[in-house]
N, C-alpha and C positions, 0 to 999 in steps of 0.2 A: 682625818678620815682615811687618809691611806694607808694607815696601819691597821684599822680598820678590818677596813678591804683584806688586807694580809691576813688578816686574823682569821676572818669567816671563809677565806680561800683555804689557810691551813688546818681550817676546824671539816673543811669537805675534802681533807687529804689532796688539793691539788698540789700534781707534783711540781709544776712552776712555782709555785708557792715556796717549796721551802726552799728553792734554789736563791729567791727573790731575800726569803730570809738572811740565808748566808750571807750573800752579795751586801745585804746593806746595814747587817746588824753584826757581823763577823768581825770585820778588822777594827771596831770599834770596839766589842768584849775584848778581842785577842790583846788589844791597847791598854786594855783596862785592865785586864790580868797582868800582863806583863809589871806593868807601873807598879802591882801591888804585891808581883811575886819577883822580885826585885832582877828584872829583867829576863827571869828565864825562859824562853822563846819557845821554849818545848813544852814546857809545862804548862805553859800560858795559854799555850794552843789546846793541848788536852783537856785544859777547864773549858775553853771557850768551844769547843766541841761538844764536850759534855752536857755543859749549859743549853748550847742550843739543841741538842736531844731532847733533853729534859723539857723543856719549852713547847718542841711535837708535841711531844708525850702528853704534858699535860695544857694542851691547849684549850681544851675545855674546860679549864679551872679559870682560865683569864675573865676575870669580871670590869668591862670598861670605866663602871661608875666606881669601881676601889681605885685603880692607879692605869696611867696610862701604860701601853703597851711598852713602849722605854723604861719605863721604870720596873714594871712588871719583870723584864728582862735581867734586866742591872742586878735586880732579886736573887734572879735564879744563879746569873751569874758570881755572885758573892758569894752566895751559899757555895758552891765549885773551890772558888779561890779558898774559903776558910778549910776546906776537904783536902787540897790541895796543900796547902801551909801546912796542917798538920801532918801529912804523908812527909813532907821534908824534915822539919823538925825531929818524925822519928827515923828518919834517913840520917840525919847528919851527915850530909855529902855535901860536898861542893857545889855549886848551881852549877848550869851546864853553861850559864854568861859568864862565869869566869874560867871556863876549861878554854885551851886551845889547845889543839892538835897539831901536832909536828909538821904535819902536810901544809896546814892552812900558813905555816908562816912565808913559804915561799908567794904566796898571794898577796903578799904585804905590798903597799907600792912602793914602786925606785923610786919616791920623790925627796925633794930637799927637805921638803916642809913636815915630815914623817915627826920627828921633835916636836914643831908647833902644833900637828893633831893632835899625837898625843897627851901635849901639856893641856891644850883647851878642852881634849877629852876626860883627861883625869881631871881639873879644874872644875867640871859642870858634875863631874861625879861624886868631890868632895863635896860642890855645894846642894847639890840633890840630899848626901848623907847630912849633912849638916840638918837639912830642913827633916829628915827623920830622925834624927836625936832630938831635935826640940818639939817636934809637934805629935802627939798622939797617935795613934793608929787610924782613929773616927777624924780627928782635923787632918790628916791626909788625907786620907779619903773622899770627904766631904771638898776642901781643896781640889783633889785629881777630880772629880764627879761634876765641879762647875767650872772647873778652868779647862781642863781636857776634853771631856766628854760633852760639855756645854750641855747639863742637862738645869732645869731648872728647879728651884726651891722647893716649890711638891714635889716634883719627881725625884729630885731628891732624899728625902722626907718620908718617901714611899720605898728606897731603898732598903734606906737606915732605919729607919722604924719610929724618925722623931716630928712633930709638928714642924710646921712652917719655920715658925719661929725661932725653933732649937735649929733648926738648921741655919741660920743666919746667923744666930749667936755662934755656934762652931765653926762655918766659917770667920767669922768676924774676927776670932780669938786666933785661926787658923791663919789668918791673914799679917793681922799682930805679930805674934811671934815669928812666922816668916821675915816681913822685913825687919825685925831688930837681930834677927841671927842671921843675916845676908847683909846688915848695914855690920856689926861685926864681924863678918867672915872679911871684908871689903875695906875693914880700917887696918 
């Protein structure tokens, strides 16, 4: 019911409303881009703005008996990220998560353990790529959307475009292959 609320608040242009938006539905997109635009912090952001524009815009299209207002989201915000993907792909440039700036290195910390980060940081980063070599686009996805985003199997469903059921089957397969390329990454 409280999205709800936000709904018919955003559908009479109250401007608390979209502030309320941002605040609770923003670092959650911005998360969810990120994850899917393989960290880029900027770009992530740009979809997850746009998304929630798009979202104003068309708030009178949200129909509460099609999908919930999370999921209806999630929609909009895919749509972005695939807009997104492709704008890079014809870029072929470097994401901006792996540039660093000359400036930014004296920000590094004095510490000892600078080696251990980094090892544990590249470590979670090989096995992050690990699990995108073996798992399809849709089984991560569908993976980031119920382990991350903790949204549930409709709303799910309501994203991606597939029944209950096909969602459960992709995760389940999504799940699979995870642990047997992370119990190999780990022999």
């Amino acid at each position: 019911m409280l999205d709800l609320d936000l709904v018919y608040r955003l559908q009479r242009a109250d401007s608390a409303a979209y502030a309320e938006l941002c605040d609770r539905f923003g670092p959650r997109l911005h998360g969810f881009a990120a994850s899917r635009l393989a960290g880029d912090g900027e770009i992530a952001r740009d979809a997850m703005v746009q998304a929630l524009v798009d979202a104003v815009r068309n708030i009178r299209r949200f129909n509460p008996r099609k999908a919930t207002f999370s999921a209806w989201l999630y929609g909009i915000a895919r749509r972005q990220i695939g807009l997104a993907q492709r704008r890079q792909r014809r870029k072929g440039s470097v994401p901006a998560s792996a540039q660093i700036s000359i400036h930014s290195l004296s920000d590094l910390p004095a510490s000892e353990n600078v080696a251990d980060d980094l090892a544990n940081r590249l470590d979670a980063k090989q096995q992050v790529a690990l699990l995108a070599e073996s798992l399809t686009a849709l089984e991560l996805e569908v993976l980031n959307l119920h382990c991350v985003e903790e949204l549930s199997m409709k709303e799910i469903g309501r994203v991606i475009g597939r029944s209950e059921a096909g969602v459960e089957s992709v995760l389940y397969r999504a799940r699979q292959k995870a642990r047997e390329r992370l119990a190999a990454y780990a022999d």
